[in-house]
N, C-alpha and C positions, 0 to 999 in steps of 0.2 A: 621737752616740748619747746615751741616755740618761743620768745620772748611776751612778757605782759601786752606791751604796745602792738607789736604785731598781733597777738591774738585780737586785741580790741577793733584792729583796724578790720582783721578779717571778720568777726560779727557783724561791724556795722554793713563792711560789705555785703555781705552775705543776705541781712536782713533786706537792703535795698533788693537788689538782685529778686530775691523771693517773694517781694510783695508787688515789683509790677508783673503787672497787666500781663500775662503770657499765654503760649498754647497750654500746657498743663493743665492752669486754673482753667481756660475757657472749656477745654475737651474735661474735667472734672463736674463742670458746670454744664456741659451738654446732656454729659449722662446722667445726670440730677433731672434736667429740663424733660429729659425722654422717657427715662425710667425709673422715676421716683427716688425717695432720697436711700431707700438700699443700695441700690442699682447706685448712688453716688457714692455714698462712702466707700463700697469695696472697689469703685473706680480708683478714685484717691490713694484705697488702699494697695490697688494694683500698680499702678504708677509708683507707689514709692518701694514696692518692692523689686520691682524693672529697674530704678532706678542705683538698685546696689550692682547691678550688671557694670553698668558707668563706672560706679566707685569702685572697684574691684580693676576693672579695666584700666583706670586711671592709674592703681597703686601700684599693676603689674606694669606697665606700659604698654599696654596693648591699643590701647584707644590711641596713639600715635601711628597708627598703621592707618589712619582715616587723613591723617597728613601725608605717609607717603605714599599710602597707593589713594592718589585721587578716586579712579574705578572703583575700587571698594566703597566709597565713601557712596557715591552718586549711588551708586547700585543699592545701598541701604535706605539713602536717601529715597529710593523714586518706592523702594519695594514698600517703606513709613507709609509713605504718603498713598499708594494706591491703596494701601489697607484701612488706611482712615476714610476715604473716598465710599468703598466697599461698604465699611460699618456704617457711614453716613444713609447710604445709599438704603440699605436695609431696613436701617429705621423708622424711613419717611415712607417705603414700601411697604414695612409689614402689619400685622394687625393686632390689634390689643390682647395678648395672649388673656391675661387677667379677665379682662372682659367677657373673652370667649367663652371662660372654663366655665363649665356646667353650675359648680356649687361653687362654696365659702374655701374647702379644703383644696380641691383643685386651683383655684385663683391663687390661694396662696403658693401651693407649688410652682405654679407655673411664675409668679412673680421670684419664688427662690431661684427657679433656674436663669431666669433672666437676670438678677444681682449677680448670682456664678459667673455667669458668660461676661457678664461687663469686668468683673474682675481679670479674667483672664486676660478678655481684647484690649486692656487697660495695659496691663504688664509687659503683653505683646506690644504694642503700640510704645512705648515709653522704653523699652528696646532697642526699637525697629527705629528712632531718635537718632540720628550722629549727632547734631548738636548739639545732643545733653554731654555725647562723650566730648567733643570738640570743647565744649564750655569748661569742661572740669579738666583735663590737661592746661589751658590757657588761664583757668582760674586760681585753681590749688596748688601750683608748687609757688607760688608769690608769695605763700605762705610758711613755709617751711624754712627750719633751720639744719642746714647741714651739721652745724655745732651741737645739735642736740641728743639727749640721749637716747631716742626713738630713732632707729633709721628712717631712710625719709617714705620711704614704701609705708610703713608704721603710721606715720606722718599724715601722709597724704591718704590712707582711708578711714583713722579718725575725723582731719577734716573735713572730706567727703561724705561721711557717716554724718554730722553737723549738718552739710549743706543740705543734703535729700530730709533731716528731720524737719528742717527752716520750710524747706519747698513746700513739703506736705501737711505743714501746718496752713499755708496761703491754700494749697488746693481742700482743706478743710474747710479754710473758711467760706469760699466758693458753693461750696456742697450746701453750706447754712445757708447762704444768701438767696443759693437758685432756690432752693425748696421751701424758701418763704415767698417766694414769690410764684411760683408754681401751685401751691398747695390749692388756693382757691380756684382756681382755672380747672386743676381738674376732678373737679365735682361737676363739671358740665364734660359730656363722654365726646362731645362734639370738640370743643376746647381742649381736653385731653389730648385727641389725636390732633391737632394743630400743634400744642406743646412739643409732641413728641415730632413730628416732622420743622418742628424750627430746631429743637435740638439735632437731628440729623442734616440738615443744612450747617449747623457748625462744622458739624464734623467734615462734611466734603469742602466747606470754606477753608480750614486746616487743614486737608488736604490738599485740595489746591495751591495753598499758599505753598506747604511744604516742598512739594513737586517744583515750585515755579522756582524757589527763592535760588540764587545765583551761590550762598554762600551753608 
């Protein structure tokens, strides 16, 4: 493995990196704001399992195919972002499944299949990400020792493995924050659906941005 000092420098980085402010946390924290704190955690936890996609890409070198074929790149880029747009979009349109259901048992269902569904669009969505692949080729071999006894493929999805736990501890915390702050709002069913259409405005906000951003 790496040297002592290098590895220390990669934590610190890493931990920086991880705890601002990003789409991740915010789209982890939408899904909290719209669909209660289920529907957040398996967010969170869909993101960080999309995000071995990255690490994996990273270790093989595949995610430098987003360097040389630009088209590839944008094409996943716009296909992210209309998708985020979509889930946004659905959100602020559709209707309180929970609310709807007849009884206690039904509600519940219908809220399991809504925490399902955010998992999935979560994983797809953190995918459907070039940046995260971009991030982690430009991040992770700064760290690596060709000297070492891991080759550097080895290397680099250890690291990687590191970084997505770092990430999704910040999108954990997110998940805590939104749902203490949401909890009371939606005991009122009027406030509820408000909640949930400001949470699907993040998401088309993130999409938008994703779609605009030049890089």
């Amino acid at each position: 493995m790496p040297s002592i000092n290098l590895l220390a420098a990669f934590f610190v980085a890493t931990a920086i990196f991880a705890y601002m402010p990003g789409p991740a946390m915010l789209y982890a924290a939408a899904q909290t704001i719209a669909r209660g704190r289920r529907a957040g955690w398996l967010a969170a936890l869909g993101i960080h399992v999309g995000g071995y996609a990255h690490v994996l890409a990273a270790a093989l070198g595949l995610a430098v195919l987003f360097d040389v074929v630009p088209t590839l790149y944008v094409a996943v880029k716009l296909a992210g972002a209309a998708y985020l747009v979509w889930l946004g979009l659905r959100l602020i349109l559709a209707r309180d499944a929970a609310q709807d259901a007849p009884d206690a048992v039904a509600a519940a269902t219908a809220e399991g299949r809504t925490a399902r569904r955010a998992f999935r669009e979560s994983m797809l969505v953190e995918v459907l990400n070039p940046k995260t692949a971009i991030f982690y080729v430009a991040f992770l071999p700064q760290f690596t020792d060709p000297a070492a006894a891991l080759p550097i493929w080895a290397q680099l999805a250890l690291l990687g493995t590191f970084v997505n736990v770092m990430f999704s501890s910040a999108d954990v915390l997110c998940v805590l924050l939104a749902d203490k702050v949401t909890t009371a709002l939606r005991r009122s069913a009027a406030a509820g659906r408000w909640v949930r259409r400001a949470g699907g405005s993040i998401l088309v906000a993130l999409g938008v941005n994703l779609g605009l951003s030049r890089a």
